[in-house]
N, C-alpha and C positions, 0 to 999 in steps of 0.2 A: 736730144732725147731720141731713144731707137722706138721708129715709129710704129714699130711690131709693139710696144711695151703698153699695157695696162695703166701704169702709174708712173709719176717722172719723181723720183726720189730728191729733186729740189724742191719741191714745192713742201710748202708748210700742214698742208691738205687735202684730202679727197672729197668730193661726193659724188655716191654712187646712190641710186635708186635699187631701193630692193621691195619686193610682197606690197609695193605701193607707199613704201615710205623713201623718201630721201633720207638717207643715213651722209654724216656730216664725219669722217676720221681725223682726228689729228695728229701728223706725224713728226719728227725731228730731223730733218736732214743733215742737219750738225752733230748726231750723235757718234760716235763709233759704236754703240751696241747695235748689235742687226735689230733686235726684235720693235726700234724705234720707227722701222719703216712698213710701211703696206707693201708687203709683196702681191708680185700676180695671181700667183695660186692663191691665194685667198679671196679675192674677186672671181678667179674661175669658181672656186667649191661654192661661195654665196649665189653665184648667177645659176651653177648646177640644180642648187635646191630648191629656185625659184622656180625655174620651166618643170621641174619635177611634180610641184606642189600639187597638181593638182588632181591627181590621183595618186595611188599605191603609197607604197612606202612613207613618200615625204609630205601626204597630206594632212595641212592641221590638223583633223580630225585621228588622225593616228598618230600626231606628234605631240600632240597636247600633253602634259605633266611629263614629257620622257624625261630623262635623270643624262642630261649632256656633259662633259667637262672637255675644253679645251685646253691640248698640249702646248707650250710657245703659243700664247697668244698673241702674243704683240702689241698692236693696234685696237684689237679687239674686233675685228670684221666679222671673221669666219661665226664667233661666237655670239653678236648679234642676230646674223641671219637666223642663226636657230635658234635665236629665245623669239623673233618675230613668226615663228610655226608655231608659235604657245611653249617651248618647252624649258626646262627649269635648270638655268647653265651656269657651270662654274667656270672661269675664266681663269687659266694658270700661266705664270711667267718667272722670271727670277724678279728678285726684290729689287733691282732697279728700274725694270720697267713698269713697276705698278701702277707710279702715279699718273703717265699718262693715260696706260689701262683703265684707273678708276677715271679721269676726265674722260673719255672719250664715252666710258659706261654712261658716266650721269649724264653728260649732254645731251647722247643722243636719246636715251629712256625722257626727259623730260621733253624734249621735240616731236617726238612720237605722242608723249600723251596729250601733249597742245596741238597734234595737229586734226585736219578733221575728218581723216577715214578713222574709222573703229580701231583704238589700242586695245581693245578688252582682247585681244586673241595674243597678245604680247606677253610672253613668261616672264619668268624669275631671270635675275643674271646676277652674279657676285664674282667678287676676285679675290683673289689667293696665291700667297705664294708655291712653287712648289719646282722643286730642284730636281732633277730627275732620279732616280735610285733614292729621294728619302726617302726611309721609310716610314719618320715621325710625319712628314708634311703627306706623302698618301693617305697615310689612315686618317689625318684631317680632314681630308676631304669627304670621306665617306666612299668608299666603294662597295661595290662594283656601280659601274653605270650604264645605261641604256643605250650610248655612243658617245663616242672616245674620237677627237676630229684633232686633226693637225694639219700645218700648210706651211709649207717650206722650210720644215726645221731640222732638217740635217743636212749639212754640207761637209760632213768632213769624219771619217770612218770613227772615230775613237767617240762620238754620240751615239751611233747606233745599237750598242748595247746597254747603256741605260737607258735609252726611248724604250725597247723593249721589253726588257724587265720594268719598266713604269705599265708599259700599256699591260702588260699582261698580270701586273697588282693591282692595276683598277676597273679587270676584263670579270663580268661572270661568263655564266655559260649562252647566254643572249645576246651578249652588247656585241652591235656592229662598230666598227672601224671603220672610218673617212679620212683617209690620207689624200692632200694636194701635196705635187712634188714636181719644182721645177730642176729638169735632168741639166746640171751644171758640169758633172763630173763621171764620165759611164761608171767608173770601178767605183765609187760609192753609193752610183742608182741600183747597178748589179747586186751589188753586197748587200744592203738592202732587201730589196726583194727576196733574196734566197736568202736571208736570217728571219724576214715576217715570215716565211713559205714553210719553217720548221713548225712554226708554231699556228700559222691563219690559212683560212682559203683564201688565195688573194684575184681579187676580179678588176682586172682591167675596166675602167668605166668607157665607152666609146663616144667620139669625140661627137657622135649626132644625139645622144642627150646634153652633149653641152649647148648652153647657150650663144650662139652664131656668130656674137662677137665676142663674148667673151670666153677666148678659150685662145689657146699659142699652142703651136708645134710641140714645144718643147715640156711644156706643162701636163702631167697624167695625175688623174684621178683613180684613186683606187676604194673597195670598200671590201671590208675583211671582217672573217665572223671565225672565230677559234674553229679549230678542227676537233670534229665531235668525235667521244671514245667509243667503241664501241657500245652496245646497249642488249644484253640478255642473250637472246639468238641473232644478233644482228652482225655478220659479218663485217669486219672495219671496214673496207669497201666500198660497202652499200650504206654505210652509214654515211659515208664523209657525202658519197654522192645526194642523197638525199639532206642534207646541210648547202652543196650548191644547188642543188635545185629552189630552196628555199631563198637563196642570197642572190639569185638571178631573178627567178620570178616573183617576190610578192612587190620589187622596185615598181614596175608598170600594174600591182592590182591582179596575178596569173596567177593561178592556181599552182603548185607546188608538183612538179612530176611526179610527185609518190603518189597523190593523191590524198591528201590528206592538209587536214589546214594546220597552221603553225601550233594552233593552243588544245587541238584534239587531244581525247583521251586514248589511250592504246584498243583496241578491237577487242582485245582476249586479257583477262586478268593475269597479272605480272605476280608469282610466289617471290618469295624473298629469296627463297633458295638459287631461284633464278638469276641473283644477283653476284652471287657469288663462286669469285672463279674457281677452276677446277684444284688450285693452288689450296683453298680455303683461306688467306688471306687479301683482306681488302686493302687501296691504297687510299689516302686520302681522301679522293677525290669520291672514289665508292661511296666513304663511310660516309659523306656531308649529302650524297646522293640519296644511299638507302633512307639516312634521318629525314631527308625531308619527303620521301614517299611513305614511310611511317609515319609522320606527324598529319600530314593529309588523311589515309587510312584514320586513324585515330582522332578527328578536328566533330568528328557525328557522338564519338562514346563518351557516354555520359556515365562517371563514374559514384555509384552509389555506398 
């Protein structure tokens, strides 16, 4: 085994210690399907979220009921770490890796709740299948969700446009992204990056939030939040910028460079008119915009 490695892909097993529980993996080293194995990137993103916990972004207390679904699960690592912050995760794979996915679910959830630090902070976790571009097994899921996590699931160009066309059918205008990526191949890390970059802000995570040991040269963490459309008088610009500022600083608990917190109301009342472009035509995305600041305006009248 290369002694740089996280996990030795003979063995039958892991245990890794996470948020104070021993989590117990079962893997297949006999399989030919990749998703039978613990990769490292999934150790790195679980050990990231742990040194993180305990303020901003990834603390319980702001993770509690988030709406998680993991891409390639595999193992199920990544996707335990985050139901042990409280939040309520669906775990997705192709249908032949299920069954170990649901073993590894039930075991470790029932070890957790016999053991004796506090499970009551412990969420939901379910599995599911889901193949990437369907669209029947998407809308199963329920979308959008709160964050969208994956770890080491593309190796080879001809995935990376159905990962994202996937990520971006189960993105609202909120849900952060949590990609681990171990760099195997540059022209498929490159290609990559600049296919998220049309669609996300994508932020490099730096290697001194990760965990000390667990973290490799070759392994990057990224977390990505859709690029915001413009908004009223808001030049594009200054909008995206203000979306990075929001995706750097609330991680550590920072106030937001615009000044303003994430779920503030606007300073000055927004007309409708203002909503709409100089074209007089709305696209999509306007029209599901304007209804829901309509339906809010409207949630006080009471109709007699």
């Amino acid at each position: 085994m290369d002694p740089d490695r996280l996990n030795s892909p003979s063995t039958s097993a892991i245990a890794i210690e996470a948020f104070g529980h021993g989590l117990h993996i079962s893997q297949d080293p006999n399989s030919k399907h990749l998703g039978m194995t613990v990769w490292d990137a999934s150790m790195v993103l679980v050990k990231y979220l742990e040194k993180n916990s305990r303020k901003g972004r990834f603390s319980p207390a702001k993770m509690k009921g988030k709406r998680v679904i993991e891409l390639g699960a595999g193992c199920g690592l990544a996707g335990l770490g985050m139901a042990l912050l409280g939040c309520d995760v669906t775990l997705t794979d192709q249908l032949e890796v299920l069954p170990l996915l649901t073993r590894n679910v039930d075991r470790n959830k029932s070890w957790i709740s016999q053991g004796n630090s506090d499970s009551g902070s412990f969420g939901s976790i379910s599995v599911a299948e889901l193949d990437w571009g369907n669209k029947t097994q998407i809308e199963a899921v329920g979308p959008p969700f709160d964050y969208i996590i994956g770890t080491d699931v593309v190796y080879a160009e001809h995935l990376l446009e159905p990962l994202i066309e996937t990520i971006l059918a189960l993105s609202g205008p909120s849900t952060i992204v949590l990609i681990g990526h171990e760099i195997r191949c540059t022209t498929v890390h490159e290609q990559m990056i600049e296919m998220l970059k049309n669609h996300f802000i994508v932020r490099t995570i730096p290697k001194s939030k990760m965990d000390i040991k667990y973290q490799h040269p070759s392994i990057q963490l990224y977390m990505m939040e859709l690029k915001a459309r413009p908004k009223c008088n808001i030049e594009p610009c200054e909008a995206i910028n203000k979306k990075e500022s929001s995706l750097a600083g609330d991680e550590e608990g920072e106030a937001c460079d615009c000044g303003e917190t994430q779920n503030a109301e606007p300073s000055t009342p927004v007309e409708f008119k203002d909503l709409v472009p100089e074209t007089g035509k709305l696209d999509d995305w306007e029209i599901r915009r304007c209804g829901a600041m309509a339906a809010r305006l409207l949630r006080d009248v009471k109709l007699t």
